[in-house]
N, C-alpha and C positions, 0 to 999 in steps of 0.2 A: 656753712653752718658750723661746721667741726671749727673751723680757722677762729670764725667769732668764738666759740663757747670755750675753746682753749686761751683765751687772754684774759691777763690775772683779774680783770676789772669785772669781766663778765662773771668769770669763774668764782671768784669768790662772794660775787653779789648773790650767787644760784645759792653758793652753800648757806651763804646767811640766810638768804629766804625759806631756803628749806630745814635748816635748825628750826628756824620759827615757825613754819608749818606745824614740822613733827613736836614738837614743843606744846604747841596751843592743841593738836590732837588732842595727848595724850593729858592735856590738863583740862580738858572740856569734853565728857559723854558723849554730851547731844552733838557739840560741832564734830568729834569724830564719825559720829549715824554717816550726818550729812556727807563730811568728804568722801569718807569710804565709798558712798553712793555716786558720789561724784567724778571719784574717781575708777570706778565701774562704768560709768558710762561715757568716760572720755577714754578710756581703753578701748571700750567697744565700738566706739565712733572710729576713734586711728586705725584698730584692723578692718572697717567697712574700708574705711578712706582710701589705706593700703593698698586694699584687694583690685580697688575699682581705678586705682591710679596707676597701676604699677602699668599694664600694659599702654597705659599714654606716654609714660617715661622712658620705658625702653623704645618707642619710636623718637621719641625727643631727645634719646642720649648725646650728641654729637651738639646740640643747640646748647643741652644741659652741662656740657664738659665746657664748650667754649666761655658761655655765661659765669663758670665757675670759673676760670682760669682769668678771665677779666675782675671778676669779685677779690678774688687772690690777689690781683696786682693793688687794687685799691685799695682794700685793706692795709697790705703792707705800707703803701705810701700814707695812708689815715694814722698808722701805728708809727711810722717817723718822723710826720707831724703833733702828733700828739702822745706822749711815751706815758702820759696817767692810764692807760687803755692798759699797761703793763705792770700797773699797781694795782695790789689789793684792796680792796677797799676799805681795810683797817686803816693801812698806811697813807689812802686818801684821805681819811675823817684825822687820823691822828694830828699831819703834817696840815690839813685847815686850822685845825682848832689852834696847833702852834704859831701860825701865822697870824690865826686872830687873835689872839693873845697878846702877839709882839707889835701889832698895831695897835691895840686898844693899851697898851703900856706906852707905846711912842705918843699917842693923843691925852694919855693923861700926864707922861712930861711937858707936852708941848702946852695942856692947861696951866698946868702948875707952874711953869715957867712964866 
């Protein structure tokens, strides 16, 4: 999970999401009520979750490590197959928009021609 949430693609799609959370919070009362609530009760849920998982994990640790260490390897091979995973996602939206641009200027030479 740490390997996904540290690539640029993840990483920067969290921070947009979460600008725009805290964004719409604080420009909307009633939706702040809500999350706030929301988010009290999803914190409460995770230490339930926590409490009651942890001692299945630590008998699972050696299953938990191997699964990981195979996840690790795929990843890396997913991440040298495909290197957008290591772009932010400014620079993915940017580098479309320039491309679709540079097509839709090739399709209207090739009309006009």
């Amino acid at each position: 999970v740490k390997e996904v949430a540290s690539l640029s693609l993840v990483s920067s799609a969290c921070d947009v999401v979460s600008a725009a959370y805290a964004c719409t919070k604080e420009s909307h009362p009633y939706l702040r009520s809500a999350c706030d609530a929301a988010e009290k009760g999803v914190q409460s849920v995770a230490e339930a979750t926590a409490s009651c998982v942890q001692p299945v994990l630590a008998t699972l640790e050696p299953h938990v490590a191997a699964a990981s260490e195979y996840a690790s390897k795929g990843l890396d091979k997913l991440g040298e197959k495909l290197p957008l995973l290591q772009k932010p996602v400014e620079q993915i939206l940017s580098d479309t928009k320039e491309l679709v641009s540079s097509r839709v200027a090739d399709v209207k030479d090739a009309v006009s021609s």
